[in-house]
SEBAMAR-7040 format. One record per residue: x, y, z of N, C-alpha, C, O, CB in turn; residue number from 1; residue in three letters. Coordinates in nm, 2 decimals. Glycine has a CB too. Example, Ala and Ser with C-alpha at 12.3 -4.5 7.8 and 13.67 -1.06 7.14 Angstrom:
2
R       nu       nv       nw      cau      cav      caw       cu       cv       cw       ou       ov       ow      cbu      cbv      cbw    nr   rest
R     1.32    -0.57     0.78     1.23    -0.45     0.78     1.32    -0.33     0.78     1.42    -0.33     0.85     1.13    -0.45     0.90     1    Ala
R     1.28    -0.22     0.71     1.37    -0.11     0.71     1.29     0.00     0.79     1.34     0.11     0.80     1.41    -0.06     0.57     2    Ser
end
This chain:
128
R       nu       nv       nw      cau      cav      caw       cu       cv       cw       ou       ov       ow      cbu      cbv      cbw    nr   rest
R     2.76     4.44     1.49     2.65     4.37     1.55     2.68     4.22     1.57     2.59     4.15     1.59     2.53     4.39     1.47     1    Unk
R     2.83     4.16     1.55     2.85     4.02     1.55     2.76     3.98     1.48     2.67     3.95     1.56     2.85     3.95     1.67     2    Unk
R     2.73     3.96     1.38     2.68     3.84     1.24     2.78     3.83     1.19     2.87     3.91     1.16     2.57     3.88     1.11     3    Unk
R     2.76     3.65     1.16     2.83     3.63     1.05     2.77     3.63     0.93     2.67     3.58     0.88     2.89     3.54     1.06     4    Unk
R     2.87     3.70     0.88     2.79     3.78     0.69     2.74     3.63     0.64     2.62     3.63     0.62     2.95     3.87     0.52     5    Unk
R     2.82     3.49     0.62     2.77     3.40     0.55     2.66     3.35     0.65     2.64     3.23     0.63     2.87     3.30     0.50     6    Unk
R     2.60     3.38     0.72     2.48     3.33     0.74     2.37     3.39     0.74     2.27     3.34     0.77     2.48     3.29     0.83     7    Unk
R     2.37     3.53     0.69     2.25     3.66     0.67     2.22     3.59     0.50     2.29     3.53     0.41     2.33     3.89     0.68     8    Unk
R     2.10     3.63     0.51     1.99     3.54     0.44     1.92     3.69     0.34     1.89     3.68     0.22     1.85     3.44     0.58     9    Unk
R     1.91     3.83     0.45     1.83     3.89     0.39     1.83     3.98     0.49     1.78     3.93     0.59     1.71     3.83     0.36    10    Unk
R     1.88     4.12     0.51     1.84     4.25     0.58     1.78     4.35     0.49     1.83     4.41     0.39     1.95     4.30     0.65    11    Unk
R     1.63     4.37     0.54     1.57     4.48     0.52     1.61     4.58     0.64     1.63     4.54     0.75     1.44     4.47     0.51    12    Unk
R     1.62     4.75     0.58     1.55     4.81     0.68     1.44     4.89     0.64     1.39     4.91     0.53     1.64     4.88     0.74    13    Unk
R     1.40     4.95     0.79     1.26     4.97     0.80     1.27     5.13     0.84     1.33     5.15     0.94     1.18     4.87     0.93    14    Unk
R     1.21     5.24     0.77     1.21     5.31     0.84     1.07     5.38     0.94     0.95     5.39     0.92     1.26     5.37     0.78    15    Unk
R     1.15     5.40     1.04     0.97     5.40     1.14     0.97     5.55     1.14     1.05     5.64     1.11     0.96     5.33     1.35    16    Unk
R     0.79     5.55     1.19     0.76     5.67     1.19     0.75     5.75     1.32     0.71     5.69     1.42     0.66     5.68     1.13    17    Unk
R     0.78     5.88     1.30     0.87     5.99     1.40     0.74     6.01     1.51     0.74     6.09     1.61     0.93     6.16     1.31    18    Unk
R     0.67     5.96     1.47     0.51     5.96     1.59     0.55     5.81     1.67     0.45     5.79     1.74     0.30     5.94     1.47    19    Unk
R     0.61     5.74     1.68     0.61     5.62     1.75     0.70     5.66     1.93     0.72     5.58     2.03     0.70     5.48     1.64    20    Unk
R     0.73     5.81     1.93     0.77     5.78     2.09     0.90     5.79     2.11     0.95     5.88     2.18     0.73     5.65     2.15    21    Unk
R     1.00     5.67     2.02     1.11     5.64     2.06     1.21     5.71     2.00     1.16     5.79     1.92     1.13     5.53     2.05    22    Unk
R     1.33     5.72     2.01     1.46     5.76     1.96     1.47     5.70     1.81     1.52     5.77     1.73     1.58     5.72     2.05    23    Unk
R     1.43     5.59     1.78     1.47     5.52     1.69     1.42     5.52     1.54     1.33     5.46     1.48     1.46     5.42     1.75    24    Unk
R     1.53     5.60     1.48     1.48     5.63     1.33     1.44     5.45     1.25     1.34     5.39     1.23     1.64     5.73     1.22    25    Unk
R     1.58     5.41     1.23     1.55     5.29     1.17     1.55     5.19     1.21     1.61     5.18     1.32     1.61     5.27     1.09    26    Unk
R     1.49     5.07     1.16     1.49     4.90     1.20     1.53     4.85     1.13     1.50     4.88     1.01     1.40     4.82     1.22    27    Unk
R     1.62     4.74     1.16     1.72     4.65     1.04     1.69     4.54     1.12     1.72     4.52     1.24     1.91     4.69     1.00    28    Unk
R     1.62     4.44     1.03     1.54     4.34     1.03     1.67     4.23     0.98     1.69     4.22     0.86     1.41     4.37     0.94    29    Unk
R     1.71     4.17     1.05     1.83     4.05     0.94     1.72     3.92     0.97     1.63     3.89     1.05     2.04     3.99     1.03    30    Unk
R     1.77     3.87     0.85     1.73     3.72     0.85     1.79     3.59     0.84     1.80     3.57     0.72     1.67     3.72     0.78    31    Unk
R     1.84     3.48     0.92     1.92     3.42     0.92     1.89     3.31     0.85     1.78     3.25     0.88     1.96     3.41     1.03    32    Unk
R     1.99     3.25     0.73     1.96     3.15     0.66     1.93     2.99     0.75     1.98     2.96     0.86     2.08     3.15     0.55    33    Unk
R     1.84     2.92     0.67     1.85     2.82     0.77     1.82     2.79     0.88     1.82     2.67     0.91     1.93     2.80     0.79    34    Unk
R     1.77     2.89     0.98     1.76     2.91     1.12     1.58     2.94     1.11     1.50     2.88     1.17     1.89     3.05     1.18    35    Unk
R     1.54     3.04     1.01     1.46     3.08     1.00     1.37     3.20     1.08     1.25     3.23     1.09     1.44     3.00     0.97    36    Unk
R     1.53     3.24     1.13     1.50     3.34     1.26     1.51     3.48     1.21     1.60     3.50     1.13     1.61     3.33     1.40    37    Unk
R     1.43     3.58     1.24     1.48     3.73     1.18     1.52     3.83     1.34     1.45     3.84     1.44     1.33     3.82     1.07    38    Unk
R     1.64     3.88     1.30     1.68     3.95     1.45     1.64     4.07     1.40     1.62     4.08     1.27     1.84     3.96     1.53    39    Unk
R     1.61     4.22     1.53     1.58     4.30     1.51     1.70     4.39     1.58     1.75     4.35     1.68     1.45     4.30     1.55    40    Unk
R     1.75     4.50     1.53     1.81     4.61     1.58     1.77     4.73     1.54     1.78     4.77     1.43     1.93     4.61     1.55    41    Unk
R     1.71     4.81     1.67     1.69     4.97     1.62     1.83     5.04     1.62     1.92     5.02     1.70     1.58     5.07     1.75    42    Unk
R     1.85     5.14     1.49     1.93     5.22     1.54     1.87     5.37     1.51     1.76     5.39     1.46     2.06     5.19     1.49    43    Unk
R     1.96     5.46     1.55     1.90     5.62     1.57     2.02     5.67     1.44     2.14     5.65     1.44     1.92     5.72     1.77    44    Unk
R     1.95     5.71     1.36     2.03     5.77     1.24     2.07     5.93     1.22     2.00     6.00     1.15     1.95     5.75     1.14    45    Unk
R     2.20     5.98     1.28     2.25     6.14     1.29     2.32     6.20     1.15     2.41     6.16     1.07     2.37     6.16     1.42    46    Unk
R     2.26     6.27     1.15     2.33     6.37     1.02     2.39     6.44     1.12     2.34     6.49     1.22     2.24     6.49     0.90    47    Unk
R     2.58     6.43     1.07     2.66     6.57     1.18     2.65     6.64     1.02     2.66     6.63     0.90     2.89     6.55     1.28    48    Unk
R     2.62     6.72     1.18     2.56     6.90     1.16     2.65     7.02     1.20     2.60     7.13     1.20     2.43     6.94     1.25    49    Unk
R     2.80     6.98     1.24     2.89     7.10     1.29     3.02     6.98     1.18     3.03     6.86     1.16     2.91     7.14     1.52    50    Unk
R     3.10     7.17     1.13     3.21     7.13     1.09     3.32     7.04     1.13     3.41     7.01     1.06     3.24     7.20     1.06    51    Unk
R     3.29     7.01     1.28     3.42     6.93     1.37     3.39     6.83     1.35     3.49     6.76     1.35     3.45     6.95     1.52    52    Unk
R     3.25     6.75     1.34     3.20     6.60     1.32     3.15     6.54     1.44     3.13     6.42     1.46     3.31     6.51     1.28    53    Unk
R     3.13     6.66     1.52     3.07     6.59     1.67     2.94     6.56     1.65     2.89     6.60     1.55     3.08     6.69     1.81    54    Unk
R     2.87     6.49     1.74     2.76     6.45     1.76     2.68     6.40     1.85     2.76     6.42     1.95     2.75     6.39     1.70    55    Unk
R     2.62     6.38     1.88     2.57     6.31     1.99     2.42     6.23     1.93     2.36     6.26     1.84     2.55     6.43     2.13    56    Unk
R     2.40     6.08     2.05     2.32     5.99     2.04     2.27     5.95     2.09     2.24     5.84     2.05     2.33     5.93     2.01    57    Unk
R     2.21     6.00     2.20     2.13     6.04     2.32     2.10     6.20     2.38     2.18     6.28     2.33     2.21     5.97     2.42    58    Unk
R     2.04     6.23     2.43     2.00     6.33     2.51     1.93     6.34     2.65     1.87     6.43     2.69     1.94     6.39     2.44    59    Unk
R     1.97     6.22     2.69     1.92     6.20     2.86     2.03     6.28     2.93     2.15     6.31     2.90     1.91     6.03     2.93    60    Unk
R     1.97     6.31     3.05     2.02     6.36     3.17     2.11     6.25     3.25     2.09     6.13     3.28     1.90     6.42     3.25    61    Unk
R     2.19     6.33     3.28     2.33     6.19     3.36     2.21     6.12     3.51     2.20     6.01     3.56     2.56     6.32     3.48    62    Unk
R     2.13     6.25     3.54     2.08     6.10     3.61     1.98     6.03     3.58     1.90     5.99     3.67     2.05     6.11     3.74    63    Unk
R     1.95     6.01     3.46     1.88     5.96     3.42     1.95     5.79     3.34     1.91     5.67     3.33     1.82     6.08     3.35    64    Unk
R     2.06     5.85     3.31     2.16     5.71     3.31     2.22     5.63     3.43     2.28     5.52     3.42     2.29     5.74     3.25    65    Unk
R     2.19     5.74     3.56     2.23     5.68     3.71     2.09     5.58     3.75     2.10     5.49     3.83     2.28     5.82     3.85    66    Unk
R     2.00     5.61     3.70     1.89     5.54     3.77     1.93     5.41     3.66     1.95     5.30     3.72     1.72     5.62     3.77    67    Unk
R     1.94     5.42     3.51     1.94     5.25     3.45     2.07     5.18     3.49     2.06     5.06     3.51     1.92     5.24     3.27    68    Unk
R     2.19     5.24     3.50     2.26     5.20     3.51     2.41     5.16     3.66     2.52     5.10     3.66     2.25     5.27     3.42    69    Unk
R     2.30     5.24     3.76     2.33     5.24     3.87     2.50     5.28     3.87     2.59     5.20     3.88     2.29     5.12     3.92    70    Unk
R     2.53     5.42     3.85     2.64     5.43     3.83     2.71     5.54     3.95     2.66     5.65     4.00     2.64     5.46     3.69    71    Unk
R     2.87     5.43     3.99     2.89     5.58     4.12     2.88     5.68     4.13     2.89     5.76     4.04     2.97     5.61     4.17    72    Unk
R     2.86     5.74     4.26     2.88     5.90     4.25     2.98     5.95     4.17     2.96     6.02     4.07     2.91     5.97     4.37    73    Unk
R     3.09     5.92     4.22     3.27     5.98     4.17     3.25     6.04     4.01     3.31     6.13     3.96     3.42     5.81     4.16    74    Unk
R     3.14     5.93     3.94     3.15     5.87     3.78     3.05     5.95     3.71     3.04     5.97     3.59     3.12     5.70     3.75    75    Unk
R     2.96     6.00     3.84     2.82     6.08     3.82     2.89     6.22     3.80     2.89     6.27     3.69     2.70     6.08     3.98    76    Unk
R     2.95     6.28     3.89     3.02     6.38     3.91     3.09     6.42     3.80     3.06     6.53     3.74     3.10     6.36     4.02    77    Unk
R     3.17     6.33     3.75     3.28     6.36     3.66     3.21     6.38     3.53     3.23     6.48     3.45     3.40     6.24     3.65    78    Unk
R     3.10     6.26     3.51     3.00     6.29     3.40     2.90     6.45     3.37     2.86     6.51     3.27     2.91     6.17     3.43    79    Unk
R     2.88     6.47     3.51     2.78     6.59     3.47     2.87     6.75     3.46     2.83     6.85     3.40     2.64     6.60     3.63    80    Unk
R     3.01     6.76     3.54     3.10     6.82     3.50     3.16     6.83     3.33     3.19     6.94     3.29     3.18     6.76     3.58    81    Unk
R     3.17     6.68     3.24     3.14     6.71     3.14     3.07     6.70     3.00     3.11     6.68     2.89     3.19     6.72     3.14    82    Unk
R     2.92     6.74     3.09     2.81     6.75     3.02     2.75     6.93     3.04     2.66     6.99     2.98     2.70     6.62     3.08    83    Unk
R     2.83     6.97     3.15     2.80     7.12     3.19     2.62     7.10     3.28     2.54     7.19     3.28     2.79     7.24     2.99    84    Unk
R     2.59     7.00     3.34     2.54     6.94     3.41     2.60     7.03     3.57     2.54     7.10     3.65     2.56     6.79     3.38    85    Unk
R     2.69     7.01     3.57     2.78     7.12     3.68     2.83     7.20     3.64     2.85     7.17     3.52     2.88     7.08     3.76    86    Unk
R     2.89     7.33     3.69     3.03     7.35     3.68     3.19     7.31     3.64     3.25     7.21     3.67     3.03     7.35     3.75    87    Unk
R     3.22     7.38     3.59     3.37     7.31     3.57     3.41     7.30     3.74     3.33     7.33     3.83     3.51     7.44     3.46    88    Unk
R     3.55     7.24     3.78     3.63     7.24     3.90     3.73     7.27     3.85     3.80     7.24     3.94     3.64     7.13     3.97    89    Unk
R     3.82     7.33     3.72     3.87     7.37     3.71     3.88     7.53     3.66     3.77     7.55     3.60     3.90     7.29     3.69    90    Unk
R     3.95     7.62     3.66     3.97     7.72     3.63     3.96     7.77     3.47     3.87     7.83     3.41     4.08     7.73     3.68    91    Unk
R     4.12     7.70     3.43     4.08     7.73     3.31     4.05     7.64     3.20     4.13     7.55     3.16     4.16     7.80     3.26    92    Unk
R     3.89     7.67     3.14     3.86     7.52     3.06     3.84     7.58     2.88     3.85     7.69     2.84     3.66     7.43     3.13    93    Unk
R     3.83     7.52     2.83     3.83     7.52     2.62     3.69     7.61     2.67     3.67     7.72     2.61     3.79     7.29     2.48    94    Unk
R     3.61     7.58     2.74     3.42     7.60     2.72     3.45     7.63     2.87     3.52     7.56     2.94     3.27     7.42     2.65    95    Unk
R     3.38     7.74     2.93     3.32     7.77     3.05     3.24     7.70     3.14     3.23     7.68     3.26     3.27     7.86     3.03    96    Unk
R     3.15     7.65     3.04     3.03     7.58     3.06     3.06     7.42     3.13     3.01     7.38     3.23     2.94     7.57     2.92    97    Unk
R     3.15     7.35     3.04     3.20     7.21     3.12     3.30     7.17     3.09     3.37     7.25     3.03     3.12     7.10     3.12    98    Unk
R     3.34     7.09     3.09     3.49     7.02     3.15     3.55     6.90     3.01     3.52     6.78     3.02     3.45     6.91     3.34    99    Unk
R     3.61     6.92     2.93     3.63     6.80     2.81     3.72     6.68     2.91     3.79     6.71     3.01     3.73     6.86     2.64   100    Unk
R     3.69     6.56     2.84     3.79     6.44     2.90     3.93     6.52     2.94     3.98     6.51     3.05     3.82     6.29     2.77   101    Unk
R     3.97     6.58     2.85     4.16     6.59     2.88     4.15     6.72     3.02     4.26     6.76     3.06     4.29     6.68     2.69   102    Unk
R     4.07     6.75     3.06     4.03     6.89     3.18     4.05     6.81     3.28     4.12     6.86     3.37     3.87     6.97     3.20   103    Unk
R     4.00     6.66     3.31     4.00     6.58     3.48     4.10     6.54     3.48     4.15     6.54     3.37     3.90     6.46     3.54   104    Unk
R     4.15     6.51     3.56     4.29     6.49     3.69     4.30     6.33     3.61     4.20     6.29     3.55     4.24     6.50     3.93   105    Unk
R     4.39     6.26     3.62     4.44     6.15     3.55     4.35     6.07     3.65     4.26     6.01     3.60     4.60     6.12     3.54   106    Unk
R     4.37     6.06     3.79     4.28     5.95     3.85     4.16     5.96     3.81     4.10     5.86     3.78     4.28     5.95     3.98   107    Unk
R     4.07     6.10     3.80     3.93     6.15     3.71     3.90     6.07     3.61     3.79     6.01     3.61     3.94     6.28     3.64   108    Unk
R     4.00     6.07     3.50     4.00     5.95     3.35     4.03     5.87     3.38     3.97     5.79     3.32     4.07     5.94     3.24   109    Unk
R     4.11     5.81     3.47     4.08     5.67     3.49     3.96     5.58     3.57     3.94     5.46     3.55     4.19     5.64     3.54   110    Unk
R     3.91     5.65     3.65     3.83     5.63     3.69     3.66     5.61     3.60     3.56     5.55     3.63     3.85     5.71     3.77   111    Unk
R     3.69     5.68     3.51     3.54     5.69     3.42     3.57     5.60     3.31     3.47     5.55     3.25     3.50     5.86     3.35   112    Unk
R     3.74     5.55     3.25     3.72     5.48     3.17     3.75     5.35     3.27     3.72     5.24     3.22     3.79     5.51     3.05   113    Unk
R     3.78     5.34     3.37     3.73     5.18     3.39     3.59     5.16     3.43     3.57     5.04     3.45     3.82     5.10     3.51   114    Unk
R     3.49     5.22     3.46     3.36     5.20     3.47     3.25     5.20     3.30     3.15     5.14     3.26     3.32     5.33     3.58   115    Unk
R     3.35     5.28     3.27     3.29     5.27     3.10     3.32     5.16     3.05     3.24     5.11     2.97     3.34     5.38     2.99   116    Unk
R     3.44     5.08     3.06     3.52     4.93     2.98     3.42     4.85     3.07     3.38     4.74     3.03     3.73     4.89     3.00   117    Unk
R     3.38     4.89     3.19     3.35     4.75     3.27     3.18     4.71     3.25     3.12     4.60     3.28     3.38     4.77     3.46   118    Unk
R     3.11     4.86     3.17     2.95     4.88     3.09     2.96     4.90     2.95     2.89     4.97     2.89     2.85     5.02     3.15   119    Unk
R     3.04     4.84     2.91     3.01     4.89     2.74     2.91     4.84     2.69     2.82     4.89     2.61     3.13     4.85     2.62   120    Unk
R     2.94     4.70     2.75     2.78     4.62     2.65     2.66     4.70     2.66     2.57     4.74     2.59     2.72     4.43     2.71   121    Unk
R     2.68     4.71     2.81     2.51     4.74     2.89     2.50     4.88     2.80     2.42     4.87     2.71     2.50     4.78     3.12   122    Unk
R     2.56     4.97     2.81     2.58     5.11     2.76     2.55     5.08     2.60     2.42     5.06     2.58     2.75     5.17     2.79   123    Unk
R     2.64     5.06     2.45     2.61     5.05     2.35     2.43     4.96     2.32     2.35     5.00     2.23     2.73     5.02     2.30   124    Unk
R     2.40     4.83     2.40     2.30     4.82     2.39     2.20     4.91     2.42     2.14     4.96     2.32     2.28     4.73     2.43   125    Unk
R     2.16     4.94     2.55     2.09     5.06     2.56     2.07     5.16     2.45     1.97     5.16     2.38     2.14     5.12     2.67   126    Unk
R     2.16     5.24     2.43     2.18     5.35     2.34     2.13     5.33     2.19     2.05     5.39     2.12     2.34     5.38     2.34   127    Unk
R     2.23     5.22     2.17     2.23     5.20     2.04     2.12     5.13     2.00     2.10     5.11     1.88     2.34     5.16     1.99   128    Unk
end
């Protein structure tokens, strides 16, 4: 979260309650010495629950990330391909259902990770 440790004064967290609406389990309240400012960060707290360690930290629909994030078709496509949102485009895949990163065509990955390097901020703020 960029703090610098010698200037945190005091973090509580908060846990909120599962009636408020949002995604967001906890609030971590810092407090900056001297400044007398307290910043706020929600985050969403996951227990993995499968032996491989996957997870996920969201559950919106890809276009539901195209409307905040205004993101190209090409990037839409490739995304809902592997979210099982589409179809695979390829034949033979790990899962029937959709397409893992190593399944798209090299221009495919490159394409999604330079749109992902060029939204990370916008992306982990949102999310996280």
């Amino acid at each position: 979260m960029k703090y610098k440790l010698s200037e945190i004064e005091f973090v509580e967290a908060v846990k909120l309650s599962a009636n408020l609406g949002g995604k967001t389990d906890v609030q971590v309240q810092v407090t900056i010495k001297l400044k007398k400012a307290i910043d706020v960060e929600n985050l969403q707290v996951k227990l993995v629950s499968n032996p491989k360690g996957f997870n996920q930290i969201d559950k919106r629909w890809v276009d539901k990330y195209t409307e905040m994030w205004n993101i190209p078709l090409q990037v839409v496509s490739i995304l809902k391909r592997f979210t099982g949102e589409e179809k695979p485009t390829i034949k033979k895949t790990k899962d029937k259902r959709r397409m893992f990163a190593n399944e798209f065509s090299e221009d495919e990955q490159k394409v999604v990770l330079k749109w992902l390097k060029k939204n990370q901020s916008l992306i982990v703020s949102d999310i996280l």
